[in-house]
N, C-alpha and C positions, 0 to 999 in steps of 0.2 A: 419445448423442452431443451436444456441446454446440457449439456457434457462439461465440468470440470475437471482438469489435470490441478492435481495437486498436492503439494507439498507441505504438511503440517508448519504455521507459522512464516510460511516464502511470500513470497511477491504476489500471489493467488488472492491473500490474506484480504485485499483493496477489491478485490472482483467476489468474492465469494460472502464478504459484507455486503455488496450493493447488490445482489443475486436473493439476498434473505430479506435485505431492508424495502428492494422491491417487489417481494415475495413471486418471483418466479420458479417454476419447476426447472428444478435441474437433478444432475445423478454428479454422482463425486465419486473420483478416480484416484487416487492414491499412487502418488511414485514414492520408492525406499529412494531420496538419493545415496545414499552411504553406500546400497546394495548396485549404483550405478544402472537405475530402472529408465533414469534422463535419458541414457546415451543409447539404448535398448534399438535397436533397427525398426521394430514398430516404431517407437516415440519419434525418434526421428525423422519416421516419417509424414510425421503431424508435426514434428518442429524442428526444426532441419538446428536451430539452435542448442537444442538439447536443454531448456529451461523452462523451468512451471513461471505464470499456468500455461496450460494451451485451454483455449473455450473451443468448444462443438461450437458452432450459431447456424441452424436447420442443417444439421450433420457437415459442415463446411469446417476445418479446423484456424482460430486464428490465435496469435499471442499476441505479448506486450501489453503487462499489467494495466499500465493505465490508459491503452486504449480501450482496451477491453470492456473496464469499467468505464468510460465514456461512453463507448457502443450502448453499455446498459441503458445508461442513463434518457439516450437518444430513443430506442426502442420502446422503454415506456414512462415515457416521458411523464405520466399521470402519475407517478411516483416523486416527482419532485423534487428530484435528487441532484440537478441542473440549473441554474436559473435560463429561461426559455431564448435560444436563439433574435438577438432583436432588443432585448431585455436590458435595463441598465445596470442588472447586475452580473450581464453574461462577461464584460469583459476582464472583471476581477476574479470568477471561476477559471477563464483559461488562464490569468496569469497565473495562479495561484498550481491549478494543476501542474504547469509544466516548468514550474518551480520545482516543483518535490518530484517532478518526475525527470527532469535536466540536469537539478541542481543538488537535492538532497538525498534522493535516492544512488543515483554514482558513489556517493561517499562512502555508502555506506556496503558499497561491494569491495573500495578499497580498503577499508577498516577491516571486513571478515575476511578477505584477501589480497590480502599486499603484498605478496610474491608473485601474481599471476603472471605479472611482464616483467620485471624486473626482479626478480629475489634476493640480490646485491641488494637492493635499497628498500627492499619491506619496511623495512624499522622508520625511517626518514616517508616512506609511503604512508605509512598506517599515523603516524603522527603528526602529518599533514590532516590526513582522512579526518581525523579527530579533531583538532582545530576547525577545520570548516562546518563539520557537524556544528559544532557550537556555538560557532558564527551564525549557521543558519535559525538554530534553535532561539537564536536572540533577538534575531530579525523577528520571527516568529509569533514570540512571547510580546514583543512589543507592538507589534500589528493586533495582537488579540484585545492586549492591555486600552491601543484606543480605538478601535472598533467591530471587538465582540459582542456578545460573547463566543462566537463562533467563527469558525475564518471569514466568513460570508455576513458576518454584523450579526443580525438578531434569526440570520434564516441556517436550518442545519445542509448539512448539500456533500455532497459527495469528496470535498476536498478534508472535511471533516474525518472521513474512514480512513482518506489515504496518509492523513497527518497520522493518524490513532495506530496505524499499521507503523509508520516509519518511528514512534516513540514507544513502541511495542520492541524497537530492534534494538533504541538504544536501552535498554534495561540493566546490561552490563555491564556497558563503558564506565567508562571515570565518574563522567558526571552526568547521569542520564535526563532526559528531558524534561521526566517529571520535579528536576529542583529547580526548575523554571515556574517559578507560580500560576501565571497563565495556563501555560503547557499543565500543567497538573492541573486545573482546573477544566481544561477541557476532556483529559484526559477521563477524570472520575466522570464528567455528562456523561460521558460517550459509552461508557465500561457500563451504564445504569440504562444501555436503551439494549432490549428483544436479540436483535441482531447478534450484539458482542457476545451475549449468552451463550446464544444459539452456534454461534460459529467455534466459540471455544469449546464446547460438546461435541459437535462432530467433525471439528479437528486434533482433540484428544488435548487441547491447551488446557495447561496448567503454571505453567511463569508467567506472573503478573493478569493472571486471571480476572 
């Protein structure tokens, strides 16, 4: 049984898909951030970081979205969510992960906040942030374009959720990722599998549902 911390729509989003896609027991924990539950002396002391998620894993607390969601993957492994350590396809799952987890996921903390270091330069922050997004999304669309239909070619795999989660954030911006045809292409697969259902129900989602 696993424990998730989390936050309607946050960084959880990538772990808490691969938790239902793997169909493991877990229980779901709800922080208000607005009500500052992150910073809470409990919480922090399951995440000294003060950020969702945190995972229980056998009562043990850990974060960092996408390892987390790796940890899944490794534990049960009979879910397929991986291609298998050893495997010719394992080396394009970790580029791929810590792509969006080095590269495009950061962006998109300075997009929703660009003041955090600098607040003199938000505006010059956040219009970087968005550039880069777009850059990445392009790089993206065109890796699907020749060899999808999925990040992983013709196999579905965990870099899938955490792509669907990061074009779940851009929804807003200027130009979000689904006017990438690719990118909306995989976006609708992915929105039509059990899981996305599932997790937009008992996260209360309703944008871009």
């Amino acid at each position: 049984m696993y424990t998730l911390y989390y936050a309607p729509g946050s960084a959880n989003l990538v772990v808490h898909l691969a938790l239902l896609e793997i169909g493991a027991p877990h229980v779901l924990k709800r922080l208000d951030l607005d009500k500052g539950e992150q910073r809470s002396p409990g919480y922090l002391a399951i995440n000294p970081s003060g950020v969702v998620p945190t995972l229980l894993v056998d009562g043990v607390p850990h974060g960092e979205a996408a390892a987390l969601a790796m940890l899944l993957t490794e534990r049960h492994a009979g879910a397929a969510l991986a291609p298998a350590p050893g495997s010719a396809g394992r080396a394009d799952y970790l580029q791929w992960m810590l792509y969006l987890a080095n590269t495009l996921q950061p962006l998109f903390r300075q997009w929703f906040y660009p003041g955090d270091h600098l607040p003199a330069a938000a505006d010059n922050i956040k219009e970087a942030a968005r550039i880069g997004i777009e850059k990445a999304w392009t790089r993206i669309d065109a890796h699907l374009a020749a060899h999808g239909p999925y990040m992983l070619g013709d196999t579905f795999s965990l870099v899938d959720l955490y792509a669907l989660m990061l074009m779940r954030w851009s929804r807003n911006m200027p130009r979000p990722a689904t006017t990438w045809p690719q990118l909306d292409a995989l976006a609708t697969r992915l929105k039509s599998r059990p899981s996305w259902k599932a997790v937009c129900e008992a996260e209360g989602l309703v944008e871009w549902a």
